[in-house]
C-alpha positions, 0 to 999 in steps of 0.5 A: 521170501525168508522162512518163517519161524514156527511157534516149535521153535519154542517149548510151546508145552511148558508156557508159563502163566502170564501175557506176552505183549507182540509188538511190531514196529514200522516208521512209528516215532511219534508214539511208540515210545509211549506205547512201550511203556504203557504195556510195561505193568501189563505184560510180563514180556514185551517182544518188539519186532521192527521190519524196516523202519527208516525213522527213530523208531528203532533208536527208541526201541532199543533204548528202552529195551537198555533201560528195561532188559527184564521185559522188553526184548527187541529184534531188528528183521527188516527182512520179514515183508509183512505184518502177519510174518512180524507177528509170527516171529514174535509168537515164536520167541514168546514164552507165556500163555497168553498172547496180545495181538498189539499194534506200536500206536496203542497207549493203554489206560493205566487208571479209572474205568478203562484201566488195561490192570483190570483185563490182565487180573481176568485173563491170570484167573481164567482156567482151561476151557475146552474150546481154544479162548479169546478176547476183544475189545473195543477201543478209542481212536485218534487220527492225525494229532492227538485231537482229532478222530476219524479214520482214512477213506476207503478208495472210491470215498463216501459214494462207494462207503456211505456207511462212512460219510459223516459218521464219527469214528471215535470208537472202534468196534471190537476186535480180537487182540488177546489169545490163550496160546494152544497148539497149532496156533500161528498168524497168517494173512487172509487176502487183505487182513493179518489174523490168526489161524483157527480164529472161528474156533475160539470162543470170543469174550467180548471185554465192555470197556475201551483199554487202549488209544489207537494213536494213530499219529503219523507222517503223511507217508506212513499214512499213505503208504498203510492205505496201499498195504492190503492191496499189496497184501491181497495182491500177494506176488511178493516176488514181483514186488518184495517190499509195499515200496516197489508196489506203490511205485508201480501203482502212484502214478495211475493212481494219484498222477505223479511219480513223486512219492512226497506228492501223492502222499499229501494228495492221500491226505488232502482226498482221503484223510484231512476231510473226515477228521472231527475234534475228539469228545471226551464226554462221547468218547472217553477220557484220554490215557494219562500217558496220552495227556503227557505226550499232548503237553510235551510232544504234540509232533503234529497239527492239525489246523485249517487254512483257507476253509480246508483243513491242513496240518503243520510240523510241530517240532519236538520238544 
């Protein structure tokens, strides 16, 4: 495994005033453009770091980081195996003191009620507080195309997750993404989860209002290959198995029948993802980010439709 870069490596103690936005990239053509952009009036750095995408993804970073020099700064490290190490490699290239904990799916609202603006005017007034500070926020959830929501099943299905059966996932709970920079602060991996070190030290504000979508918007792949990730993290033999891929290829065949990549990746879809989808309510869930509305009318990439009585989704190609 590569050595991982500290947050040392960065004059930590003269952190200037403002956010520095972490954004790893893996396979995430579809949205991460759109995700890029919406960060740009939030955070006064954009740190993108790529660790092994095999599609667009990176053509796209890099060309905005061209148009964008000022605040977008982008690393190629394919060698990094993991998401928590992505992260920590991000930390140490940043420069502010306060750090988000982004995803490449998330498009912020840029206006009304849930408007990102808002939350950056709170954290640039908050003082020094004794205990090290965080913030979460709930947030509002696609799945498949931009009009549907849900979120995959866990293994085993609704018998072994009843809490999941027939409950709409438009929403999503709070989670911790924002976090003013102290000393020692680092993100490590905990068994199936990234997360950062120290987290049940900091005092949590909770922020009421969603500010970002979670598009969760891709290939059948990159879903089915996401769904095996914690295992693989959990597992955590990154010498037998140094990249997700030489794991779920010891592992498809048991578990889905087939050694062919392709058809276990729509097997996924079709078991543990297409059943649990349900159009998107604005009036339950919240309007949608304006950056959103535009790529739905210019890009839709996929859809989600139904044949036969079951739902399936087709290319859509882009425009």
């Amino acid at each position: 495994m590569p050595r991982l870069p500290t947050s040392t490596q960065v004059p930590n103690d003269k952190r200037q005033p403002g956010i520095s936005v972490l954004i790893p990239t893996l396979d995430e053509e579809a949205v991460v453009a759109g995700c890029i952009l919406s960060f740009l009036n939030f955070g006064d750095e954009l740190i993108v770091v790529d660790n092994g995408s095999t599609d667009g993804t990176k053509d796209i970073v890099r060309d905005l980081a061209a148009k964008h020099p000022e605040k977008i700064r982008f690393f190629d490290k394919p060698e990094l195996p993991d998401l928590y190490q992505n992260r920590q490699f991000a930390l140490s290239q940043s420069r502010y003191q306060w750090l988000v904990r982004a995803d490449s799916d998330y498009i912020c609202y840029d206006n009304g009620d849930f408007d990102i603006g808002k939350l950056r005017d709170f954290l640039l007034s908050r003082g020094r507080t004794l205990r090290p500070l965080a913030v979460s926020v709930p947030q509002t959830n696609i799945v498949g195309d931009y009009w549907h929501t849900g979120v995959p099943m866990r293994p085993g299905g609704w018998r072994a997750n009843p809490e999941r059966q027939h409950v709409s996932e438009g929403m999503i709970p709070p989670m911790v993404r924002f976090y003013r920079w102290f000393p020692g602060f680092a993100f490590v991996r905990r068994k199936r989860r990234e997360t950062a070190r120290f987290r049940r030290l900091m005092k949590v504000i909770h922020w009421p209002t969603p500010v970002w979508m979670h598009c969760n918007i891709k290939s059948d792949m990159n879903h089915f290959f996401r769904s095996e990730r914690p295992d693989w993290r959990q597992l955590g033999d990154f010498e037998k198995f140094p990249s997700l891929q030489s794991y779920i290829e010891s592992i498809v065949e048991e578990k889905y029948g087939t050694r062919d990549l392709d058809e276990a990746a729509a097997l996924y879809m079709q078991r543990s993802v297409l059943p649990w989808l349900e159009p998107y309510d604005e009036k339950k869930f919240g309007p949608y980010p304006t950056l959103v509305r535009e790529l739905m009318r210019t890009n839709p990439v996929y859809r989600i439709g139904e044949r036969n009585g079951q739902p399936v989704r087709d290319r859509v190609p882009s425009n």
